[in-house]
C-alpha positions in Angstrom: 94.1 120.2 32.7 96.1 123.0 31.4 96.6 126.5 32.4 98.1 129.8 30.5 101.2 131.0 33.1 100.9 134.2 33.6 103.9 136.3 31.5 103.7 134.1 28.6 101.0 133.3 26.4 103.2 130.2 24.9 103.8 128.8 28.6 101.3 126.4 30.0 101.4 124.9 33.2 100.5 120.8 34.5 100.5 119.4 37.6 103.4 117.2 36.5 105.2 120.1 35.6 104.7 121.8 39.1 105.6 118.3 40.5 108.6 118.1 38.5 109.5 121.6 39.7 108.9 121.2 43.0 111.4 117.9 42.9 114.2 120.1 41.1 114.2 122.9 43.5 114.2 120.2 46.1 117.4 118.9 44.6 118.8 122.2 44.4 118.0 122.7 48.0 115.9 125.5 47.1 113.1 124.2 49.9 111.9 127.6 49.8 110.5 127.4 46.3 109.1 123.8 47.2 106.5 124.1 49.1 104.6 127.2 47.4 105.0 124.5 44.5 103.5 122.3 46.2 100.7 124.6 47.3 100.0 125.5 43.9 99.5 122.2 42.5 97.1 121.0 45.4 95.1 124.4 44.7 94.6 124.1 41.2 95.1 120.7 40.6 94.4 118.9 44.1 97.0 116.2 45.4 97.7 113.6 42.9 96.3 110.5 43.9 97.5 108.2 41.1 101.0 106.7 40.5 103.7 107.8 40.3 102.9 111.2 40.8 101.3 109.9 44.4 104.6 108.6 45.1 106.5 111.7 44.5 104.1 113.9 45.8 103.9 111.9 49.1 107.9 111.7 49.0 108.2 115.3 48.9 106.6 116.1 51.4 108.1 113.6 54.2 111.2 114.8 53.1 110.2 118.7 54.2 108.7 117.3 56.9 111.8 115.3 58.0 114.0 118.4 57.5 111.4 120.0 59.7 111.7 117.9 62.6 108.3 117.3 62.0 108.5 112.5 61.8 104.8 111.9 62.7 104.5 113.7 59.6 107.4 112.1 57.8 106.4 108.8 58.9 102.6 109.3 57.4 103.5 110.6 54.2 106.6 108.1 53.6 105.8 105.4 50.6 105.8 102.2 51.3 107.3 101.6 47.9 109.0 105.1 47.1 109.1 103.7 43.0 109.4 106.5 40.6 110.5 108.9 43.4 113.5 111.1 42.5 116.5 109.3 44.0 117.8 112.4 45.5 114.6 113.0 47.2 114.6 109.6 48.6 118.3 110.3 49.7 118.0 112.8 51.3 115.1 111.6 53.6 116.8 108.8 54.1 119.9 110.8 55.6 117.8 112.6 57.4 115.8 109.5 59.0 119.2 108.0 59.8 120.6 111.2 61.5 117.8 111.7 63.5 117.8 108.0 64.4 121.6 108.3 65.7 121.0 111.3 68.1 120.9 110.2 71.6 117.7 109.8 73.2 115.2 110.5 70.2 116.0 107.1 68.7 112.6 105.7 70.2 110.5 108.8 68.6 107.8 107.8 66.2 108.5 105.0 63.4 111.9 106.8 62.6 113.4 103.4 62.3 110.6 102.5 59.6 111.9 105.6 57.2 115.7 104.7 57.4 114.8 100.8 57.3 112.9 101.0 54.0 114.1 104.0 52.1 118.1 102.5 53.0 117.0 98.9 51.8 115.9 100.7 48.8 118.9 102.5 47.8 121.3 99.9 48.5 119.2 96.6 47.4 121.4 94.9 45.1 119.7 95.3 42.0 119.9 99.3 42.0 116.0 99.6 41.8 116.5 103.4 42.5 119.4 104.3 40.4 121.0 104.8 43.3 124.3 104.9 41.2 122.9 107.0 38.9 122.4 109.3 41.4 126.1 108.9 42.3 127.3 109.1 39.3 126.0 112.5 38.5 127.4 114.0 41.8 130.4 112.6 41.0 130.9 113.6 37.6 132.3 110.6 36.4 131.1 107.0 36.5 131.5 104.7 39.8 133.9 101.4 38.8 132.4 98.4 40.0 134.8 97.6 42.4 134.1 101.0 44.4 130.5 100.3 44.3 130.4 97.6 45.8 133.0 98.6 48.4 130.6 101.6 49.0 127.5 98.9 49.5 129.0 97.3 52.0 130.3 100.5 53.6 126.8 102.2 53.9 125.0 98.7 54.7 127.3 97.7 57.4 126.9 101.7 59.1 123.2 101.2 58.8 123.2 97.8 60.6 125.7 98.5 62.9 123.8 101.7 64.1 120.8 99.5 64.0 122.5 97.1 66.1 123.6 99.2 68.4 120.3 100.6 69.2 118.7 96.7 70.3 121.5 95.8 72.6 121.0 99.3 74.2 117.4 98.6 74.2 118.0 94.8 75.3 115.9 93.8 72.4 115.8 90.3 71.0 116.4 89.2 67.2 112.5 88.8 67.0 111.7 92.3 67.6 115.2 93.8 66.8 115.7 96.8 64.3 118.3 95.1 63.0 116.5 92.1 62.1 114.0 94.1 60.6 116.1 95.9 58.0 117.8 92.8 57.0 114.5 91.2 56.4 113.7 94.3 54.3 116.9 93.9 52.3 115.6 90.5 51.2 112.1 90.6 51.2 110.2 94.2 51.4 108.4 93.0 54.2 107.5 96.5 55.7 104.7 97.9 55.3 104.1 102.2 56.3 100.4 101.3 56.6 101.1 98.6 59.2 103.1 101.3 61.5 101.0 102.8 63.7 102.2 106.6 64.6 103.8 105.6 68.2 105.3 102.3 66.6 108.3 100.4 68.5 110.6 98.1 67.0 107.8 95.3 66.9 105.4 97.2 64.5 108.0 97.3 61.7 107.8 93.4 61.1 105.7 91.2 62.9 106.8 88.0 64.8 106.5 85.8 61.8 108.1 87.3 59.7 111.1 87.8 62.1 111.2 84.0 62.9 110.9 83.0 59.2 113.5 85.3 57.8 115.6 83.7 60.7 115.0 80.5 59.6 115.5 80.5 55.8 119.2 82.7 56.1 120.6 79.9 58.2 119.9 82.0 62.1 117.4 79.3 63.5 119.9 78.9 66.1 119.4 82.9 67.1 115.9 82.4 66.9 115.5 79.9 69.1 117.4 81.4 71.8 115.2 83.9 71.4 112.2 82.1 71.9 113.4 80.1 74.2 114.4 82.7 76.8 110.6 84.7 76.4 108.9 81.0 76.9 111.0 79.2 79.6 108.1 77.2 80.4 108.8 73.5 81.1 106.2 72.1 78.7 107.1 75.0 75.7 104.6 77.7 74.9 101.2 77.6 75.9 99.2 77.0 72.7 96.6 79.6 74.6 99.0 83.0 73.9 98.8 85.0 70.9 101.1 84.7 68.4 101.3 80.7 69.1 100.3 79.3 66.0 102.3 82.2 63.6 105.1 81.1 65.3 104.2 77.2 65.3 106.0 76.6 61.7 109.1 78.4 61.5 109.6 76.9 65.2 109.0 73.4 63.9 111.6 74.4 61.0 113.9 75.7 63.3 114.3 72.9 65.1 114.1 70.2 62.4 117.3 72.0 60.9 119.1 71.9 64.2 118.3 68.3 64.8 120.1 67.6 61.7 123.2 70.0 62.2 123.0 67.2 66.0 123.1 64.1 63.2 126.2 66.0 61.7 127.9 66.7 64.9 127.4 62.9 65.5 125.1 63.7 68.8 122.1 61.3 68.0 119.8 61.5 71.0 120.1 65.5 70.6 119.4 64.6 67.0 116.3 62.4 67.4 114.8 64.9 70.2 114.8 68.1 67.5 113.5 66.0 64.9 110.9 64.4 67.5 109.8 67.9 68.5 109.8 69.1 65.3 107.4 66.9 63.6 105.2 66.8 67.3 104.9 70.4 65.9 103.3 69.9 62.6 106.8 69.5 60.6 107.6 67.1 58.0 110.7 65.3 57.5 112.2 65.9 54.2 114.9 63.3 52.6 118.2 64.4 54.2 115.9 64.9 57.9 115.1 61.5 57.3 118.3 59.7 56.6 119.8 61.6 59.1 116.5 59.9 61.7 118.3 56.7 60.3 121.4 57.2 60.7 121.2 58.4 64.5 119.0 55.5 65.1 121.6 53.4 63.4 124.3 54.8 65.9 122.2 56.2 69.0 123.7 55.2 72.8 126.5 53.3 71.2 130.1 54.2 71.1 132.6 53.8 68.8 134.6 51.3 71.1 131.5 49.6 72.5 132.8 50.9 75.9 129.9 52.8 78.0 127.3 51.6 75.2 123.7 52.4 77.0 121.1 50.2 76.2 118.5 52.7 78.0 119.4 55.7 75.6 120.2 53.4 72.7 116.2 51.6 73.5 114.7 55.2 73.9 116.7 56.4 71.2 115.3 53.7 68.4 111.9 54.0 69.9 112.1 57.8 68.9 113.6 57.0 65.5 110.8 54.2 64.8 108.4 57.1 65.5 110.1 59.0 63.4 109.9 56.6 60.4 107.0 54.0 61.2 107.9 52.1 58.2 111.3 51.6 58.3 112.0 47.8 58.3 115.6 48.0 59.2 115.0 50.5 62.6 112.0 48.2 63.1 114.3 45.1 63.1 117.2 46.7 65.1 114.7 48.3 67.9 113.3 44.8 68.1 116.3 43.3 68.6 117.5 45.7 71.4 114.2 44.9 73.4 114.6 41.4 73.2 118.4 41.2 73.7 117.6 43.7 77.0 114.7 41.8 78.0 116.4 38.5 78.1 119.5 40.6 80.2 116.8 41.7 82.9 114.8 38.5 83.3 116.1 37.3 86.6 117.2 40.8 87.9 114.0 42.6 86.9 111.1 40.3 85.4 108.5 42.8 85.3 111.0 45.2 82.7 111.9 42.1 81.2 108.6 41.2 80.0 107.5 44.9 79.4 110.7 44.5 76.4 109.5 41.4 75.3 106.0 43.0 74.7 106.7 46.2 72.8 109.1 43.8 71.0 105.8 41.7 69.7 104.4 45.5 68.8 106.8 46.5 67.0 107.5 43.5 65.0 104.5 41.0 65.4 105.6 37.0 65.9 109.3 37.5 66.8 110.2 34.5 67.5 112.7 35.5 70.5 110.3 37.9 72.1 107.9 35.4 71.9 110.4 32.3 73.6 111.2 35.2 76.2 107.4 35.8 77.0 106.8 31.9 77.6 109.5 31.6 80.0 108.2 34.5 82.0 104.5 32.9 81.7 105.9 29.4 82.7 107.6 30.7 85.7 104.7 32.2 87.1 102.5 29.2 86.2 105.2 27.0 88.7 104.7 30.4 91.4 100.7 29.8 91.4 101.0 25.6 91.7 103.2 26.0 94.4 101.5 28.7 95.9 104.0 31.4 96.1 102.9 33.6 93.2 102.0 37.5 94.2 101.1 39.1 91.0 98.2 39.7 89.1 95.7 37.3 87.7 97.2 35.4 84.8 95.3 35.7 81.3 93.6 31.8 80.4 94.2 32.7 76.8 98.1 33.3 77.4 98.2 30.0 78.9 95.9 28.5 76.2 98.2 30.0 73.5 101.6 28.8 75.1 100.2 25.3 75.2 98.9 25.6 71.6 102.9 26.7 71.0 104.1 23.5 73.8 101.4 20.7 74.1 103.8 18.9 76.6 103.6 21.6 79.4 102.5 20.2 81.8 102.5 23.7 84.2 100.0 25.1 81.6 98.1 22.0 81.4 97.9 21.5 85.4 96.9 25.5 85.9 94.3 24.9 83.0 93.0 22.1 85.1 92.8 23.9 88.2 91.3 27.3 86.8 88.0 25.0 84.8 87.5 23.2 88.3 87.6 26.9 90.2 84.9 28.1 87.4 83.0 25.0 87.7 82.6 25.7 91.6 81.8 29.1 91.2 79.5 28.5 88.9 77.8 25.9 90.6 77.3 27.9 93.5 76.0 30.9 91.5 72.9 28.2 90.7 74.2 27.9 87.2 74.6 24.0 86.5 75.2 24.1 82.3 77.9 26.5 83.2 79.5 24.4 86.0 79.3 20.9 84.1 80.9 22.4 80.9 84.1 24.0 83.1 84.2 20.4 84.5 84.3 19.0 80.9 86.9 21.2 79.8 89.2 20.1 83.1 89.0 16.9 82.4 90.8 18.0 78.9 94.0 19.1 81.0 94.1 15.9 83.5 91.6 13.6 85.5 92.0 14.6 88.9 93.5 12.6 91.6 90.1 11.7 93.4 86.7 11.0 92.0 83.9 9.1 94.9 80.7 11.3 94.2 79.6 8.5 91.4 79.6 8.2 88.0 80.3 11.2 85.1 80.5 15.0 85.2 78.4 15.1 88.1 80.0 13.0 90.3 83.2 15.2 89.6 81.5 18.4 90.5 80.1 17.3 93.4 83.5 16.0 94.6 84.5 19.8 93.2 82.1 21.3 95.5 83.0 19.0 98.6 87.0 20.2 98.2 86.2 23.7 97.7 83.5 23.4 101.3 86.5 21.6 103.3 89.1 24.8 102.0 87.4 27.6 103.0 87.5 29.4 105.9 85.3 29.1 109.0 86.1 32.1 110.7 83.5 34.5 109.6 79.9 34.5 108.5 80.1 34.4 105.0 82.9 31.3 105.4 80.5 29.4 106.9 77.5 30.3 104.7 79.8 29.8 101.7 80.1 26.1 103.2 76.8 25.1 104.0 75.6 26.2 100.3 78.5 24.3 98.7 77.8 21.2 100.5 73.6 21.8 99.5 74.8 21.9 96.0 77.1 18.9 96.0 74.2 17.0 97.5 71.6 17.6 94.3 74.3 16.7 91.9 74.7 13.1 93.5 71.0 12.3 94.1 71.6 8.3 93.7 73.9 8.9 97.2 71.3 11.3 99.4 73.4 10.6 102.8 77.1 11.0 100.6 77.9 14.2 101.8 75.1 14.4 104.7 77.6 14.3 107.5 79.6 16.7 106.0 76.8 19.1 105.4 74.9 18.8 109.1 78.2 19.6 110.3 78.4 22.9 108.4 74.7 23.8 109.1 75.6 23.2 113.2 78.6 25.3 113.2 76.8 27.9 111.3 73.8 28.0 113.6 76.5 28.2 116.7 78.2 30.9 114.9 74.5 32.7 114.3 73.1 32.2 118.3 76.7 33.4 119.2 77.2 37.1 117.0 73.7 37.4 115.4 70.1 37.9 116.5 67.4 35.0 116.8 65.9 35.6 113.2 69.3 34.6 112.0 68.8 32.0 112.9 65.2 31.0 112.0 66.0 32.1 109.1 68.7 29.3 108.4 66.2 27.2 110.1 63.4 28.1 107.9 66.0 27.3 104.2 65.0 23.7 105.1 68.8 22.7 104.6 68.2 20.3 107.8 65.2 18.6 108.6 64.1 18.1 113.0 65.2 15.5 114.3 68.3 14.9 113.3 70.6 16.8 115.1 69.7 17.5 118.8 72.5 20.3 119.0 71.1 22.0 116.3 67.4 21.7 117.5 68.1 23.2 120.8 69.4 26.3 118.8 66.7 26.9 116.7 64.2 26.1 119.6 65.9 28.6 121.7 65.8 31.7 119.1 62.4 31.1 118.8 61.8 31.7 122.7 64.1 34.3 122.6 62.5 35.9 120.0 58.7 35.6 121.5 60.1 37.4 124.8 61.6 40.0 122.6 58.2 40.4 120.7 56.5 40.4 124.0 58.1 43.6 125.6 57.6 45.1 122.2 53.8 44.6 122.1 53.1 42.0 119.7 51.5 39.6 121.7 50.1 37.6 118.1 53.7 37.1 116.9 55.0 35.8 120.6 52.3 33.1 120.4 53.2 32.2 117.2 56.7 32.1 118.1 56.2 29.8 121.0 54.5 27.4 118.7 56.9 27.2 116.8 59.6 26.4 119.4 57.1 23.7 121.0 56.4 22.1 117.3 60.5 22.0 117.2 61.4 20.7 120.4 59.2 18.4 119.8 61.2 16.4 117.3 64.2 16.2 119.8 65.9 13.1 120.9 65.0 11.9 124.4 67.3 13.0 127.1 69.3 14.4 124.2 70.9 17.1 126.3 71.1 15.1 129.4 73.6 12.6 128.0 75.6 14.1 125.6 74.7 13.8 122.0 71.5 11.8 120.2 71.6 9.0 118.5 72.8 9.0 114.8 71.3 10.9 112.6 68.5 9.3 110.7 66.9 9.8 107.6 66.1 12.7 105.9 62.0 12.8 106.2 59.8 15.7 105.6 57.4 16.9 108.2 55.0 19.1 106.6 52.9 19.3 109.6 55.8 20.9 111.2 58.9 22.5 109.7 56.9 23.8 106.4 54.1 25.0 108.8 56.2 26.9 111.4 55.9 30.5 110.1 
């Protein structure tokens, strides 16, 4: 749009001509001429909204504002990217921003830091993106030699950072939220952003924590930025993965500490080494070539010393374990943390068996069929296999298949082969007197594979052998509590029905049981214990005068007791019963010590079957 000035008919007026003379009155440091300028345009033009003029516009006015005092203001209207902007405008903001940012007490005001952060890193960024020299140049009236350019870059950077500086430590602020770090982030990467500031911004608005920690990382300050983090997470177990800011912080962390891990390899400190580069790829990091030669070559070298004095096979086995980790398919750390376990598991076998054959284990892990892990095993096995024979043995149960396996590897052990034989005769017993014969008679098949035993009288085959099974087991248990004694008597049943050519084989043996049982029962339980025994039909009347007197006498006991209680029906049938069983005693049995010998089993259905 175009407009006739007034006084000249030839003179026409743009907004980029008011913007351009706005800027040169600037530079002239006629600000009284600027802003009526500036007025002028936005009245009969409005405020440019397109680049560049934006850009200068916007400039412009943040530097009034800043000679004003007025940094809410400057801080608003400041570019982000001040492109296009005349240098000397830009300057002299800049100045302005950095002055203010110096005086004592006002260097916390609004976003000041932001201004003399950006516009600085613009005017002194290497490549001269705002003629910066130029600028120089001009003022100077001649051109600036190279050599006092740079000087001067280095002159103004160092003042801006040291100032910078300067205000963090006063401030006690770390490299993650320090000014300082912020500028020099700018200076490589234009990582501000005005529109990210908020008008009350700190030192943490003008980059955020990611940024910080990855500009640490990639121009070689990991080690500053893990003190950092380190000191504001002192936790034991590292940062909770619950705060904010955990997982932007998660990478440049893991890269952090992947890169000191190898500067540990360099320095020849392995387990330091292998516990970075652990941490680091627990953190999501992987190992790149020279991380991973420098994995092998602390796992190569880890708890040894160069004089083999003070080696540690401890670090040197948690070391390789880390390193194997590490590198899963590395054959030659495979091979040299197998050898470790095995050369420290046979060292601990007498003074720590339990470690010792935890080595030999993770050995067979790590490298399946080693043949010395596997020799070491076997020993361990065979000296508990001599600890159960002779009865001494106090650990856990052994496996069968272990024992099958190491006599698959030594046919002629004869421990393995005489434990084998006891464990299929234990099965065969307890599965007989769970009722379950095919079970039983195939365990007694598969002893007989490992040794006959030294006794065999219950009669020909399998069954013979399992009833003698049965018999041993009754005569080795206990008889000091209930279930000893119940345990008994139903061995002894069962061992009778497997030998039904020889009915009175194990009789003796099993009226015996049933006596002391019922004894046991009359003595510490109530009369229906011992009908109840009675009434299994393990013992017919008749044949044991002791044990009829017993029976007899709960039934009596228990009419009385039914008596008081007002059941007069059961009480007669109760008194019955102990007349039908008293009936079948010996004469003068209990007179004259005890009846005669026992005689044959018969079955009295008018009496024992009938009795309830």
């Amino acid at each position: 749009m175009l407009m006739e000035e007034t006084g000249g008919a030839d003179r026409t007026i743009t907004a980029d001509s008011l913007l351009d003379a706005a800027e040169q009155a600037f530079l002239r440091a006629e600000f009284d001429v600027v802003r009526p300028l500036l007025q002028r345009l936005r009245t009969e033009f409005g405020a440019p909204d397109a680049f560049p003029a934006a850009v200068r516009y916007d400039t412009l006015l943040a530097a009034l504002a800043g000679r004003a005092g007025n940094w809410p203001e400057a801080v608003r209207r400041c570019p982000d990217e001040p492109a296009r902007a005349k240098t000397g405008v830009v300057h002299s903001l800049a100045v302005s921003a950095l002055r203010e940012l110096a005086r004592e007490g006002r260097h916390t005001d609004t976003g000041v830091a932001a201004i003399v952060v950006v516009l600085w890193a613009y005017l002194l960024h290497e490549e001269d993106r705002g003629d910066f020299r130029a600028l120089l140049t001009e003022r100077r009236g001649a051109p600036v030699p190279d050599a006092l350019w740079e000087q001067g870059l280095g002159q103004l950077r160092a003042r801006v950072a040291d100032l910078l500086h300067a205000l963090d430590v006063r401030a006690g602020r770390d490299v993650l939220s320090a000014w300082s770090t912020a500028w020099e982030a700018e200076c490589k990467d234009d990582t501000v952003i005005f529109a990210d500031v908020p008008t009350d911004a700190g030192p943490h608005a003008l980059i955020s924590l990611e940024e910080a920690a990855w500009y640490l990382v990639d121009y070689r300050r990991g080690a500053e930025f893990l003190t950092a983090y380190e000191a504001r997470h002192p936790e034991a177990d590292g940062w909770p993965a619950d705060l904010p800011g955990h997982d932007a912080l998660t990478a440049p962390l893991a890269r952090a500490i992947a890169n000191r891990g190898r500067e540990w390899a360099l320095a020849r400190e392995w387990s330091e080494a292998l516990a970075d580069l652990d941490t680091a790829v627990s953190l999501g990091h992987t190992l790149v070539a020279n991380e991973r030669a420098a994995v092998r070559e602390a796992g190569k070298n880890v708890g040894r010393s160069r004089t083999g004095l003070g080696d540690s096979p401890v670090v040197r086995i948690a070391g390789l374990e880390q390193a194997h980790r590490l590198l899963p398919g590395d054959a030659t750390l495979a091979a040299e943390l197998t050898a470790v376990l095995v050369a420290e598991g046979q060292r601990r076998a007498l003074s720590d068996p339990a470690r010792s054959r935890s080595h030999f284990v993770r050995a067979l892990e790590v490298t399946v069929g080693d043949p010395g892990a596997r020799a070491g095993l076997d020993r361990h096995l065979r000296a508990d296999l001599v600890k159960v024979l002779d009865g001494t043995y106090t650990g856990g149960e052994l496996s069968v298949d272990e024992v099958l396996d190491l006599l698959a590897r030594e046919p002629d052990c004869a421990e393995a082969r005489s434990w084998l034989g006891d464990h299929y005769r234990d099965r065969a017993v307890a599965a007989a007197a769970r009722g379950r014969r095919d079970e039983a008679l195939s365990a007694v098949r598969e002893s007989l594979r490992y040794g006959e035993p030294p006794w065999s009288h219950g009669g020909p085959g399998v069954d013979g052998l399992l009833s003698d099974l049965l018999v041993v087991a009754a005569r080795r248990s206990g008889s000091g509590t209930r279930a000893d004694l119940e345990r008994r008597v139903e061995l002894l049943h069962t061992a009778s029905a497997f030998t039904p050519w020889r009915p009175d084989h194990f009789g003796e043996d099993l009226e015996t049981a049933l006596l002391h049982l019922a004894e046991h029962l009359e003595a510490t339980g109530t009369p229906t214990d011992v009908i109840e025994l009675f009434l299994r039909d393990r013992m017919q009347t008749g044949i044991s005068a002791r044990f009829d007197q017993i029976v007899e006498a709960a039934y009596l006991n228990r009419a009385r007791a039914r008596e008081r209680a007002g059941d007069p029906g059961g009480a007669l049938r109760d008194h019955a019963c102990a007349k039908r069983v008293g009936a079948g005693l010996p004469a003068q049995g209990l007179l004259f010590g005890p009846g005669p010998a026992p005689r044959s089993p018969r079955r009295a259905p008018d009496e024992q079957d009938t009795l309830f």
